[in-house]
N, C-alpha and C positions, 0 to 999 in steps of 0.2 A: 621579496616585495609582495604585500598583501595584493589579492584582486581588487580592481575598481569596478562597480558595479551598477555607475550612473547611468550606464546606456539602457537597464534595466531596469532601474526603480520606481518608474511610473508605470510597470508591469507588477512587480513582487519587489517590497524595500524590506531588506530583513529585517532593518533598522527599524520597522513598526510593527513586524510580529512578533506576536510573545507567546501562542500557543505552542506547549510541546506539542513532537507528534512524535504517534505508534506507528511502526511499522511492523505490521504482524505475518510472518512468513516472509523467507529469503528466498525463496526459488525463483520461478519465472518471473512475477511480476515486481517481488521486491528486488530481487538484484536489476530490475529493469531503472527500478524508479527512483532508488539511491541516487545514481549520477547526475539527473537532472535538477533532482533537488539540492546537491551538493553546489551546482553549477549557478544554483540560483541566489546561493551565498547564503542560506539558510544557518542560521548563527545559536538556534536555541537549543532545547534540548529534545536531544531525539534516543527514540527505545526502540530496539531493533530484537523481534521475539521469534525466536527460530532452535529447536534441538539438534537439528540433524547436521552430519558432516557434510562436507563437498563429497561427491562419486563423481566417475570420470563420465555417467552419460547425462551429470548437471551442466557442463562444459558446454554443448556445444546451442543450449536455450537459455541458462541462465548467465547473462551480459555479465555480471562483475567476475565470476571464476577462472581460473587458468591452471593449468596443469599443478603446479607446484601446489595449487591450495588444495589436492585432493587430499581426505583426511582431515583437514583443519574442520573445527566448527564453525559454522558457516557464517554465525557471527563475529568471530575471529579473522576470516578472512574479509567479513566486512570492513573490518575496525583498518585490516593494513591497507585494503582498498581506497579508503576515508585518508587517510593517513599519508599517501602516493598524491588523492587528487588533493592536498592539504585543506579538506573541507575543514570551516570554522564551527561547527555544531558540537557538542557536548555530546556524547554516545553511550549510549548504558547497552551493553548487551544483557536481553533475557535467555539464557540455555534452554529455553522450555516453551512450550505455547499456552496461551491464557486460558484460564480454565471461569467457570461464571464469578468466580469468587475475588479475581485478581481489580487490583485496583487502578480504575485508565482515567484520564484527564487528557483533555486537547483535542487533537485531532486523532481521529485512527482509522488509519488502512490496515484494510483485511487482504491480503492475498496467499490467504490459504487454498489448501485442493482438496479436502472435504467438507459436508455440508456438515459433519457434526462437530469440528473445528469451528465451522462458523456460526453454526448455533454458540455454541461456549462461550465466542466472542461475544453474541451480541448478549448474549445475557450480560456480560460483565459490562457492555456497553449500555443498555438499559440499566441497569443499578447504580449510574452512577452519569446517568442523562444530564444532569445539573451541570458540570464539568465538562462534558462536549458536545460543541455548538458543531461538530460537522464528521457523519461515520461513513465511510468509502468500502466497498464492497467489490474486488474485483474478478472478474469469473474467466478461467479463457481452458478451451480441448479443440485440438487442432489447429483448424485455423479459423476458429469462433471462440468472440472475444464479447462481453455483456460488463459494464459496470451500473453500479446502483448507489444513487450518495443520500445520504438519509441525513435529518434533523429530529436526532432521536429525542426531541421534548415536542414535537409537532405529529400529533394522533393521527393523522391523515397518513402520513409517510409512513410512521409505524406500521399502518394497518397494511399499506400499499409494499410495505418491503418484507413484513413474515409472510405477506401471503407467498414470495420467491424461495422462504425458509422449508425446501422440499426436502427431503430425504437422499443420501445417496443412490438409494434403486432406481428414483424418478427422474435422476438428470440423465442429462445425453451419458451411452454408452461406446465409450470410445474405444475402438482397437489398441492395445498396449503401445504398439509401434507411433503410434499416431497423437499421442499426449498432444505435445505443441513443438513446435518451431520458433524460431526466435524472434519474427517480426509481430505475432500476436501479443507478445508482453510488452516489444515496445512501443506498439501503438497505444496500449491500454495504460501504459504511465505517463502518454502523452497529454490524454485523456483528462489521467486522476491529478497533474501537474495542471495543466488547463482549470480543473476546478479548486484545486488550491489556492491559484493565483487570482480568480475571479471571487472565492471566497475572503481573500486577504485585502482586497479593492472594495468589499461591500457592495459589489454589481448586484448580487440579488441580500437583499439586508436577510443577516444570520440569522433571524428571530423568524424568518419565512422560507427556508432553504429547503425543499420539499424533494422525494423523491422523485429522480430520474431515471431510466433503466437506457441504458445504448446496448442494443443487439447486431451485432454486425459481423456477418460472415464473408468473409474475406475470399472465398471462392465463388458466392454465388453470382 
């Protein structure tokens, strides 16, 4: 029996989005944000870009992994994840991460962990500004969690989100031990789900969608 999804559709009606979205990086935040999207009945097609395998110390921050996936490509284990919670979306796995020259349409979430990963992205997201009305940026070390949603055809945002396109020597330097923990990725897809759903309603109209940055340290 398919899901019914009325109690939700005057929150996110799948039945009236048609943008693909990217999902760029499985780690923390994308394994965080797959299930809520899945949950949301989300039916189009989605790109899920990630190289690396499952390891055993992904397990215990990144929400979709379990033992047995260790070794799987990580979007492999997405797809049987997808597959269990019978999400209706279309799934393309990329083995690789976007380099400036790759071709993106829709929406795209970044939840890579270096800054020159995220440059790459946004270049390829700049080249091709025409084709997405809305690029998600999300950042988290420790237990500090920042996202940043851009309308990369809107100069202002642009300007207001490379000036965040710092270097990896300049960001915070975290103790190896100390990456993150699991509740910082799934605050932060609570977050990028949140603006999803406000972007699929037309709360704030897509042609105005300006950058936001949320900084929020969860200890202090």
């Amino acid at each position: 029996m398919k899901a019914d999804y009325r109690d939700q559709t005057g929150i996110f009606d799948p039945s009236d989005f048609t943008w693909p979205i990217h999902v760029i990086g499985l780690g923390g935040i994308g394994s965080a944000l797959l299930p809520p999207l899945f949950k949301l009945g989300f039916n189009g097609e989605l790109h899920i870009w990630d190289e690396d395998a499952v390891e055993p110390h992904n397990i215990p921050a990144q929400l979709l992994y379990r033992g047995s996936d260790v070794g799987l490509k990580k979007a492999d284990a997405v797809i049987g994840f997808a597959e269990r919670q019978e999400a209706e979306c279309s799934i393309t796995p990329h083995y690789e991460f976007v380099t400036p020259e790759t071709g993106l349409d829709g929406i795209v979430i970044s939840g890579v962990d270096s800054m020159v990963s995220r440059k790459a992205i946004w270049e390829a997201v700049s080249a091709n500004n025409y084709l997405i009305p809305l690029y998600m940026d999300g950042r988290i070390g420790g237990e500090q969690l920042q996202l940043l949603t851009v309308n990369p055809s809107d100069y202002d945002a642009i300007s207001a989100y490379e000036a965040w396109l710092i270097s990896d020597e300049q960001g915070a330097q975290l103790p190896c031990a100390e990456r993150t923990v699991i509740h910082p990725p799934t605050i932060l897809a609570g977050l990028m789900i949140s603006a999803l759903t406000l972007f699929a309603r037309e709360i704030t109209p897509k042609a105005n969608i300006m950058m936001h940055a949320k900084n929020v340290d969860l200890v202090s």
